[in-house]
mmCIF file as gemmi writes it, N, C-alpha and C atoms, coordinates in Angstrom:
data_model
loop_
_atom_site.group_PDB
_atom_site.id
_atom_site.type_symbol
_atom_site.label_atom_id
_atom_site.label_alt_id
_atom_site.label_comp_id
_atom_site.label_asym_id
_atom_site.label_entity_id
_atom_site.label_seq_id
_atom_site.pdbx_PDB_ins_code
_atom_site.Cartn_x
_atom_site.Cartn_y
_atom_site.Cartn_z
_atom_site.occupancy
_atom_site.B_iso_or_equiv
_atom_site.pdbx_formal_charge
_atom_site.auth_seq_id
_atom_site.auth_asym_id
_atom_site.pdbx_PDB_model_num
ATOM 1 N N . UNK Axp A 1 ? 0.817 -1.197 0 1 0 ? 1 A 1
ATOM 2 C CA . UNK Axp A 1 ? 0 0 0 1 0 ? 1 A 1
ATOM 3 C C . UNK Axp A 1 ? 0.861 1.261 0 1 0 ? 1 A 1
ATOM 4 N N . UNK Axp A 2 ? 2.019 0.959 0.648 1 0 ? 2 A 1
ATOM 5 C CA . UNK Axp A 2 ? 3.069 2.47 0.401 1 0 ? 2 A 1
ATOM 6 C C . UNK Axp A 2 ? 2.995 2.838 -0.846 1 0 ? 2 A 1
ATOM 7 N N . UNK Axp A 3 ? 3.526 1.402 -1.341 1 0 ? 3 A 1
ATOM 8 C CA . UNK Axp A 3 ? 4.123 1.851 -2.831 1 0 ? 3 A 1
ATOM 9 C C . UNK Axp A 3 ? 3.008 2.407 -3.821 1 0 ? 3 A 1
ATOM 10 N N . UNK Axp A 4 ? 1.838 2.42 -3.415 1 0 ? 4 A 1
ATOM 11 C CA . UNK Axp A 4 ? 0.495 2.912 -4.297 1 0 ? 4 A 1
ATOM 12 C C . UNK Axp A 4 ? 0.66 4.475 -4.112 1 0 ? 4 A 1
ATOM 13 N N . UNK Axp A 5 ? 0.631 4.76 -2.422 1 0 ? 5 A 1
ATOM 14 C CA . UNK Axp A 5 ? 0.593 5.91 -2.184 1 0 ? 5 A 1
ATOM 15 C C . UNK Axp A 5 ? 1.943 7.016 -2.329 1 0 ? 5 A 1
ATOM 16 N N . UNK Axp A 6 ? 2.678 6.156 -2.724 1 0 ? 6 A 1
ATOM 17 C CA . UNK Axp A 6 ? 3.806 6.966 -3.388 1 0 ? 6 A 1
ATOM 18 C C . UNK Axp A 6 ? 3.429 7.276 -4.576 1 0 ? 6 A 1
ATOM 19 N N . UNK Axp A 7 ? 3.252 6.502 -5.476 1 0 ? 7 A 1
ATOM 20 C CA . UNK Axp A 7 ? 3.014 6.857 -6.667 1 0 ? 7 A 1
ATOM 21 C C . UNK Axp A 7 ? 1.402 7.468 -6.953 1 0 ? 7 A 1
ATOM 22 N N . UNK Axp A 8 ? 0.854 7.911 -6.509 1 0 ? 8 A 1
ATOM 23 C CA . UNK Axp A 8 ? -0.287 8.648 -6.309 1 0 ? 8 A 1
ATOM 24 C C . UNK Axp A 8 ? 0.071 9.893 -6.241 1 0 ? 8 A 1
ATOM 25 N N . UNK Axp A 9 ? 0.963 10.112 -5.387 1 0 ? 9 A 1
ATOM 26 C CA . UNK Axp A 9 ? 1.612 11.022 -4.959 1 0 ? 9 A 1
ATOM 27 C C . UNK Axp A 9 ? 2.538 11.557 -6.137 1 0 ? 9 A 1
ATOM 28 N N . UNK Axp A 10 ? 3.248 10.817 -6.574 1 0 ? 10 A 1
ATOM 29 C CA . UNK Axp A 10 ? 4.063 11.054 -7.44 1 0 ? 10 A 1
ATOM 30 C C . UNK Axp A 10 ? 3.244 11.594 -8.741 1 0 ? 10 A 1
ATOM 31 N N . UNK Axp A 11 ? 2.362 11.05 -8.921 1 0 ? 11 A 1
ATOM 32 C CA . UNK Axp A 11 ? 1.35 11.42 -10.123 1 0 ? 11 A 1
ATOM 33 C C . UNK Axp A 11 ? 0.471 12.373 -9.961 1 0 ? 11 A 1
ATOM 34 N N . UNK Axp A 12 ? 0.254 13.295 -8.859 1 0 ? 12 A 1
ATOM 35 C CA . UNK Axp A 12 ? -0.276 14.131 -8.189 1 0 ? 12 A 1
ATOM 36 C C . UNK Axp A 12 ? 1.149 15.117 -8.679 1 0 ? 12 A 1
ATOM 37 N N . UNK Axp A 13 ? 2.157 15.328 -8.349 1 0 ? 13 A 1
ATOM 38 C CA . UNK Axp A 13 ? 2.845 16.151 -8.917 1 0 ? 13 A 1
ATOM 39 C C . UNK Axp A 13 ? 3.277 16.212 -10.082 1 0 ? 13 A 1
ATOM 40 N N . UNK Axp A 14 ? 2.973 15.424 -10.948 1 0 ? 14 A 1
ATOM 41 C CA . UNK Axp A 14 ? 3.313 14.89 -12.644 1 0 ? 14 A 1
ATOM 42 C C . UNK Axp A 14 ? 2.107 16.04 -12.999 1 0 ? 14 A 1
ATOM 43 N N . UNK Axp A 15 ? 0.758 15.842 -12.681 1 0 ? 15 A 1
ATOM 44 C CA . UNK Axp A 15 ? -0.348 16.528 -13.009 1 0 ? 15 A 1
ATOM 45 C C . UNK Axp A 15 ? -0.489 18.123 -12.656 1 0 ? 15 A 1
ATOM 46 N N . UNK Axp A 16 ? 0.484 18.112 -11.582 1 0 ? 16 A 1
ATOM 47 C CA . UNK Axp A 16 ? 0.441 19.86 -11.361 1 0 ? 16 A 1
ATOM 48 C C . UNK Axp A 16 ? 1.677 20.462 -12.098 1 0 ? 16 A 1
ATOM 49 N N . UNK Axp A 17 ? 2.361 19.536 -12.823 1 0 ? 17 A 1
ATOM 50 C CA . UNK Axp A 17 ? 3.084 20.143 -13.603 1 0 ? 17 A 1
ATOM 51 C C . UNK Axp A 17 ? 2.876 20.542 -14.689 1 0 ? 17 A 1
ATOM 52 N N . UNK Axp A 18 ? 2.224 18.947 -15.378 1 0 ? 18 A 1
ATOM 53 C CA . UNK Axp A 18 ? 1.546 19.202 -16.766 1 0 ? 18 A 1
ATOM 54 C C . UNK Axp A 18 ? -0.024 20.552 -17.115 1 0 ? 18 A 1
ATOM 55 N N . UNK Axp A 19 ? -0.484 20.769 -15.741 1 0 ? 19 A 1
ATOM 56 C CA . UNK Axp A 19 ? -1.344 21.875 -15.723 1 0 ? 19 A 1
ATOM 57 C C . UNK Axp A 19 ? -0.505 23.075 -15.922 1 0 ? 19 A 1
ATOM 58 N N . UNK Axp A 20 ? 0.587 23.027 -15.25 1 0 ? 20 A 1
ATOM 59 C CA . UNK Axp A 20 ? 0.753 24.378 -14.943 1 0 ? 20 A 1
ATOM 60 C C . UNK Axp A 20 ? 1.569 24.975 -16.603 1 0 ? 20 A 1
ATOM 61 N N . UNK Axp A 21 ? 1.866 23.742 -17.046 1 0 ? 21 A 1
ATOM 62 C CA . UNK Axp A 21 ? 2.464 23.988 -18.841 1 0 ? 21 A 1
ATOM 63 C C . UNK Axp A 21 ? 1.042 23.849 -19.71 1 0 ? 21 A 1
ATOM 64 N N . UNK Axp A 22 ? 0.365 23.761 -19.644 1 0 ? 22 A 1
ATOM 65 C CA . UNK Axp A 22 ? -0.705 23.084 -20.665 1 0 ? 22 A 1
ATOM 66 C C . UNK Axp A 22 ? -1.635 24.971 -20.684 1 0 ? 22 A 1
ATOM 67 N N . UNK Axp A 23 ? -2.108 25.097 -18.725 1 0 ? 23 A 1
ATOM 68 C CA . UNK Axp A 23 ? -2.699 26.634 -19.07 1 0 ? 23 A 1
ATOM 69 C C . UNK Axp A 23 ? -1.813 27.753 -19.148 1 0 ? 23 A 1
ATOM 70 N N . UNK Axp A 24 ? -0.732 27.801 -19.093 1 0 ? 24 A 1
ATOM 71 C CA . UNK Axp A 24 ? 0.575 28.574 -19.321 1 0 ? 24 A 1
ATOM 72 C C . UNK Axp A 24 ? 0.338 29.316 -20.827 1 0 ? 24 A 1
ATOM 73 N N . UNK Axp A 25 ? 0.668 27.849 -21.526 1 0 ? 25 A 1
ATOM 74 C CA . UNK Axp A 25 ? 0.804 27.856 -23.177 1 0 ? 25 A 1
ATOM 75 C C . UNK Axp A 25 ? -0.684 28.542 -23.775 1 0 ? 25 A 1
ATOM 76 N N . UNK Axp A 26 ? -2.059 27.692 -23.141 1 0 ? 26 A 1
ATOM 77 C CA . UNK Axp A 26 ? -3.422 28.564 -23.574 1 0 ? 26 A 1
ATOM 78 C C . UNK Axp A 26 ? -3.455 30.09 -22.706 1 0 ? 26 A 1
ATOM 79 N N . UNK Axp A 27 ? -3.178 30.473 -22.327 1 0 ? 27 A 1
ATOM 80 C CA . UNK Axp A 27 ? -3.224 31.844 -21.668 1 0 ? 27 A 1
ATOM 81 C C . UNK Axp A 27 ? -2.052 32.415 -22.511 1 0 ? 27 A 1
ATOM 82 N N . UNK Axp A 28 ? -0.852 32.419 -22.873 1 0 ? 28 A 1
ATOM 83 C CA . UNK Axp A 28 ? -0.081 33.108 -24.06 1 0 ? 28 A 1
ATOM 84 C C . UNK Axp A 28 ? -1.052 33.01 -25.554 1 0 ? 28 A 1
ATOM 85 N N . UNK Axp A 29 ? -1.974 32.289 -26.154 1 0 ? 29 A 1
ATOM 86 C CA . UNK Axp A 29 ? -2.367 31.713 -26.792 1 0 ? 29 A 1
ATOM 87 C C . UNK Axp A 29 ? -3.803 32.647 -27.048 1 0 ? 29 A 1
ATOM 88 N N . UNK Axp A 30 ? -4.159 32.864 -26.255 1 0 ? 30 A 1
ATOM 89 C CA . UNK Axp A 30 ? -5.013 33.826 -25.809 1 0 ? 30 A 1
ATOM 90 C C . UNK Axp A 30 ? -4.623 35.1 -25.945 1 0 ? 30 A 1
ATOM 91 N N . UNK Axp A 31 ? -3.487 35.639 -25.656 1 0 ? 31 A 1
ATOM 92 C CA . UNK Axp A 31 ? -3.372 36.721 -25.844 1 0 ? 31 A 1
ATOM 93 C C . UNK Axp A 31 ? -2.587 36.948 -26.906 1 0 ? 31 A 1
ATOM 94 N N . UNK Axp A 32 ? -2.361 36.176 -27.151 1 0 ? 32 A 1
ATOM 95 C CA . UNK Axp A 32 ? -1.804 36.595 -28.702 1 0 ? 32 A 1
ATOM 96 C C . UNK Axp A 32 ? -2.876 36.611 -29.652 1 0 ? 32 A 1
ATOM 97 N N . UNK Axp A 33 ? -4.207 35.645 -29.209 1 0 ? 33 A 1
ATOM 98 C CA . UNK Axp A 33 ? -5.187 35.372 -30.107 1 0 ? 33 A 1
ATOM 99 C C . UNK Axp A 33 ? -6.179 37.136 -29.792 1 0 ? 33 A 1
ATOM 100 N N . UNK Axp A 34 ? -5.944 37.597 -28.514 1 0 ? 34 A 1
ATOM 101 C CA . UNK Axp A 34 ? -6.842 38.666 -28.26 1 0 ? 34 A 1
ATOM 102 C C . UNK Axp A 34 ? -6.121 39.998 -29.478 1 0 ? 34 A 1
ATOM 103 N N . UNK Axp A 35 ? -4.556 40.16 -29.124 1 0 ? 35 A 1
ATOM 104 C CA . UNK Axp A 35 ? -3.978 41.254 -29.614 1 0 ? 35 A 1
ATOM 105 C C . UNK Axp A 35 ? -4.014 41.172 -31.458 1 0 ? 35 A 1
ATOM 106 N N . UNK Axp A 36 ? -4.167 39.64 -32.126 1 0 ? 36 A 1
ATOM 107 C CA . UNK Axp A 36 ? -3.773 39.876 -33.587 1 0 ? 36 A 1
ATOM 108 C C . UNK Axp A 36 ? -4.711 38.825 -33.891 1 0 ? 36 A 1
ATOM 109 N N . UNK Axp A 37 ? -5.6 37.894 -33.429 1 0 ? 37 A 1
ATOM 110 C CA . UNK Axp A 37 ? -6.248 36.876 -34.499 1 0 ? 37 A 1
ATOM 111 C C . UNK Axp A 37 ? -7.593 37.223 -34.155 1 0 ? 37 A 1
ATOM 112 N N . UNK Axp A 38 ? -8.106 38.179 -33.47 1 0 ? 38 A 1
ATOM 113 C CA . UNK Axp A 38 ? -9.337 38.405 -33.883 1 0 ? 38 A 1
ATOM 114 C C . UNK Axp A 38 ? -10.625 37.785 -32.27 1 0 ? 38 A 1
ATOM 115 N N . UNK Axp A 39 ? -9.7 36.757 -31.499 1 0 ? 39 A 1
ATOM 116 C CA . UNK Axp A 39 ? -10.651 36.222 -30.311 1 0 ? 39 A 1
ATOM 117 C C . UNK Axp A 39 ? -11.472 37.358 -29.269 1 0 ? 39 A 1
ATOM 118 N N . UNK Axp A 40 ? -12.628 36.737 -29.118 1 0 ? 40 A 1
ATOM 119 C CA . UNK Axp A 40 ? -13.629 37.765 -28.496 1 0 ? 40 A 1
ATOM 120 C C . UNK Axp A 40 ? -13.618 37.418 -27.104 1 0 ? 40 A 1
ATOM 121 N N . UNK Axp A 41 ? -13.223 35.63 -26.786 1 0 ? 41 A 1
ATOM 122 C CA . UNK Axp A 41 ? -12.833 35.599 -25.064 1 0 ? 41 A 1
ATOM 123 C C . UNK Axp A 41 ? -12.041 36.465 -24.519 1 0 ? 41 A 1
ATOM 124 N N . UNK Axp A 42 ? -11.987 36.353 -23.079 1 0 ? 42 A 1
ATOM 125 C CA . UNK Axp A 42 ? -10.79 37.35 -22.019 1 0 ? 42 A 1
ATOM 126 C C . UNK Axp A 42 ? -10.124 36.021 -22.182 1 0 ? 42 A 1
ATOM 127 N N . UNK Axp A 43 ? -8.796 37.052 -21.809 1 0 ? 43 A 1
ATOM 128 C CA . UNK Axp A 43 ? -7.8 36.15 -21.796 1 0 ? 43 A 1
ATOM 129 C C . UNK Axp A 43 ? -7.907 34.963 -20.163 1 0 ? 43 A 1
ATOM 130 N N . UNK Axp A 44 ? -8.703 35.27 -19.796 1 0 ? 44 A 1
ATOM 131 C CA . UNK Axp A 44 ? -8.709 34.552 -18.119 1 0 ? 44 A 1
ATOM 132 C C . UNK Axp A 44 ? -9.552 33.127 -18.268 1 0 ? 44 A 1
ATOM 133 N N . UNK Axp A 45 ? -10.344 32.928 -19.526 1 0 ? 45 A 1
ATOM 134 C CA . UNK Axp A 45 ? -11.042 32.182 -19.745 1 0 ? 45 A 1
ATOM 135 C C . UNK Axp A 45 ? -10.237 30.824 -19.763 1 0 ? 45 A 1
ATOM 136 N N . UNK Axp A 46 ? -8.473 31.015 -20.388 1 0 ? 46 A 1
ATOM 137 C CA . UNK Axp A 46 ? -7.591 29.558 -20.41 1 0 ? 46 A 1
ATOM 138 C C . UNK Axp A 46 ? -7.267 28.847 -19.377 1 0 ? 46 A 1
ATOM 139 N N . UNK Axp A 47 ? -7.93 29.896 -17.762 1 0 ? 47 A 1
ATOM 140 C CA . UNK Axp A 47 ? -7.658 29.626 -16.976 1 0 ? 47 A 1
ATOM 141 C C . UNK Axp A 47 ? -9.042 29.005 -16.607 1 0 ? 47 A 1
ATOM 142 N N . UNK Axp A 48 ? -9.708 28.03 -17.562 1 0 ? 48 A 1
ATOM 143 C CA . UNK Axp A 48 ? -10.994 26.966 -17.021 1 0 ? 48 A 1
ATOM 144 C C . UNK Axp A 48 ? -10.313 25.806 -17.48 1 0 ? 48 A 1
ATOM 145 N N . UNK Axp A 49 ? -9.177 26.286 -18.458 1 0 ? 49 A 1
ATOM 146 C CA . UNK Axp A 49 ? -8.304 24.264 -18.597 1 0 ? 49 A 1
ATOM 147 C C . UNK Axp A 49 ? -7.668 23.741 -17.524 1 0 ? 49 A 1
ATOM 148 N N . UNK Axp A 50 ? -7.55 24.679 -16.081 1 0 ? 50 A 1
ATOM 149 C CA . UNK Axp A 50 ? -6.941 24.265 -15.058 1 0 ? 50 A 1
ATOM 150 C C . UNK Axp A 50 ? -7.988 22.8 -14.369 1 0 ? 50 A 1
ATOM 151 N N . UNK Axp A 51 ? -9.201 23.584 -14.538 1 0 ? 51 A 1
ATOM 152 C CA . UNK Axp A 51 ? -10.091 22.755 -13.454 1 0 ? 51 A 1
ATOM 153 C C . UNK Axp A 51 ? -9.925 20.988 -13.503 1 0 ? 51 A 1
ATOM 154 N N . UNK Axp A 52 ? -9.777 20.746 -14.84 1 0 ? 52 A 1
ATOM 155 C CA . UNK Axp A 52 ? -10.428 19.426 -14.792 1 0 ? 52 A 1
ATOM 156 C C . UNK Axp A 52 ? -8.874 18.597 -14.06 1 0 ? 52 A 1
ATOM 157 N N . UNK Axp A 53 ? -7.729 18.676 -14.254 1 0 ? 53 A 1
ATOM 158 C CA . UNK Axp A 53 ? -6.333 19.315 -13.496 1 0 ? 53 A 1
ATOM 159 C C . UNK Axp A 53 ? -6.333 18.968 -12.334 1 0 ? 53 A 1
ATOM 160 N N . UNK Axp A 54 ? -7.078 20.156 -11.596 1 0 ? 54 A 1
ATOM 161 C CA . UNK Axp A 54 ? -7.304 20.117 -10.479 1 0 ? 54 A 1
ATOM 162 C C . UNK Axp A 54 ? -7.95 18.835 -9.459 1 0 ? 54 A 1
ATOM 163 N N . UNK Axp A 55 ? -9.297 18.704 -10.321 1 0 ? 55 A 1
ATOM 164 C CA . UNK Axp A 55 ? -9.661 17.476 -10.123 1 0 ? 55 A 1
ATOM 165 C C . UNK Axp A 55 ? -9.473 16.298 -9.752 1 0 ? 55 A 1
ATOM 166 N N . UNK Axp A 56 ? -8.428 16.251 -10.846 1 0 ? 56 A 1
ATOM 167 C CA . UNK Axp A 56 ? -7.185 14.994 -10.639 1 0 ? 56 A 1
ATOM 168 C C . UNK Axp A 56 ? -6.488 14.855 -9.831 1 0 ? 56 A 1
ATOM 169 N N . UNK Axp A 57 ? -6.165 16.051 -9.608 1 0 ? 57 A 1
ATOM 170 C CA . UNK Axp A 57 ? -4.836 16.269 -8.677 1 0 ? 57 A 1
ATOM 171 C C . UNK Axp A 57 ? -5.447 15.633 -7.315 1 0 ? 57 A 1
ATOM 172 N N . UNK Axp A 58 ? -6.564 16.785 -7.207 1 0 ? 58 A 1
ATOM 173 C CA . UNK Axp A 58 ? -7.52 16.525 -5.259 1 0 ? 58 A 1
ATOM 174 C C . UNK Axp A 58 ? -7.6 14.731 -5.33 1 0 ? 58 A 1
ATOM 175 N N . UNK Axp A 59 ? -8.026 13.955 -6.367 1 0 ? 59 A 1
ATOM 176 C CA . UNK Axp A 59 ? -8.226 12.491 -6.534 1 0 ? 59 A 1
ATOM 177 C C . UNK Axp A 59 ? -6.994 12.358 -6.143 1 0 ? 59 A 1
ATOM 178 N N . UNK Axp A 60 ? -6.171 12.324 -6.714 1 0 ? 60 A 1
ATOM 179 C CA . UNK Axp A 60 ? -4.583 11.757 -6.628 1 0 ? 60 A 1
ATOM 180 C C . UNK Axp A 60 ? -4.163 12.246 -5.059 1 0 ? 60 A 1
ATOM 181 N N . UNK Axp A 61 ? -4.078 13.036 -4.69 1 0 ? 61 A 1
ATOM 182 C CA . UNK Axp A 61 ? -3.633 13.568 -2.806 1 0 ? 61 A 1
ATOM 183 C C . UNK Axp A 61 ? -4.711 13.19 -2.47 1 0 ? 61 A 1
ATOM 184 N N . UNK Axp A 62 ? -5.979 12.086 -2.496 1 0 ? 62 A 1
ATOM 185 C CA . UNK Axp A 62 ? -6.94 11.827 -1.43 1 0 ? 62 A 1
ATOM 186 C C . UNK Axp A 62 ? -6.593 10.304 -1.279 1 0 ? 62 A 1
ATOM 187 N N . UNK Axp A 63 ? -6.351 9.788 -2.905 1 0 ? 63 A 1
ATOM 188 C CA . UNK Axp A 63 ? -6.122 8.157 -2.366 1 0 ? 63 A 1
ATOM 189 C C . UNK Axp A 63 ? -4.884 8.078 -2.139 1 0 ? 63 A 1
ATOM 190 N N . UNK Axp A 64 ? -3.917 8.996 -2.258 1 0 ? 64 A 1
ATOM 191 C CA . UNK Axp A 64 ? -2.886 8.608 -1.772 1 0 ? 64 A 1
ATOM 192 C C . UNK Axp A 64 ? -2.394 8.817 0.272 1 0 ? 64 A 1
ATOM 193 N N . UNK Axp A 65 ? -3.558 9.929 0.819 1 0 ? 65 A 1
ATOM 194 C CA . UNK Axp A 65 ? -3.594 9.973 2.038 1 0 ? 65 A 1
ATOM 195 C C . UNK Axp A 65 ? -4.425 8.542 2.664 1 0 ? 65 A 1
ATOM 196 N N . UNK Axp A 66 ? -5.389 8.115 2.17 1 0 ? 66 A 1
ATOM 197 C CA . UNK Axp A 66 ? -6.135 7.005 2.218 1 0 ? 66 A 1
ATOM 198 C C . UNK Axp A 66 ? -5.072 5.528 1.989 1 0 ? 66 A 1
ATOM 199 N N . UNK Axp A 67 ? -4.5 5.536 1.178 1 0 ? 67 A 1
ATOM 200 C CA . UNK Axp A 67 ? -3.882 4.324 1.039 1 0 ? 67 A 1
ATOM 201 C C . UNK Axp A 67 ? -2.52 4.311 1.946 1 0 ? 67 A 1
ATOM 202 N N . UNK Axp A 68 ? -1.683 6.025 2.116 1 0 ? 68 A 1
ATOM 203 C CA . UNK Axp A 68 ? -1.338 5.732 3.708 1 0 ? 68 A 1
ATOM 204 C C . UNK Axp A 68 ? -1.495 5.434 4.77 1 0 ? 68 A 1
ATOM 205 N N . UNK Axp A 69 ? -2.687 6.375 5.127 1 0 ? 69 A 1
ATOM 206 C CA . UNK Axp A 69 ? -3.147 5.401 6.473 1 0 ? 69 A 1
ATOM 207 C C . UNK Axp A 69 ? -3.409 3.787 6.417 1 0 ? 69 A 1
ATOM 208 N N . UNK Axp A 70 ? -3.713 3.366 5.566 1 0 ? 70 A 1
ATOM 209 C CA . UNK Axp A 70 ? -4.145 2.085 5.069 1 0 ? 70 A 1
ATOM 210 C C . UNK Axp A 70 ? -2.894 0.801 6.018 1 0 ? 70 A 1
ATOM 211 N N . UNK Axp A 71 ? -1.473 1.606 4.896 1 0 ? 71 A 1
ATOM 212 C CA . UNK Axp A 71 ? -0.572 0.352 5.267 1 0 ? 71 A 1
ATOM 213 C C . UNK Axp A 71 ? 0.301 0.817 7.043 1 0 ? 71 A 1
């Protein structure tokens, strides 16, 4: 059961990484799309690709506190 909750863990920070590059890139993307291609969103809107992210993440730090206490 450690070894689950390590890697839960571990994949819990894999996912706050890949968020933090994924809405990075759509928020530049955005504003480049606001200043020259014509987009009618705010630029704050790239910041709704975080959520589903997030999601994951709270999943990933819950079974991995759960499967600590466990072993």
């Amino acid at each position: 059961m450690k070894k689950l909750s390590i890697l839960f863990l571990t994949l819990a920070i894999l996912l706050a990484c890949v968020m933090c590059f994924v809405t990075g890139s759509n928020y530049s993307d955005m504003l480049w799309g606001i200043r020259c291609g014509g987009y009618s969103a705010p630029a704050w809107a790239a910041f709704l690709t975080a959520i589903p992210y997030l999601a994951g993440i709270a999943v990933c730090l819950a079974l991995s506190a759960i499967l600590k206490k466990c072993a």
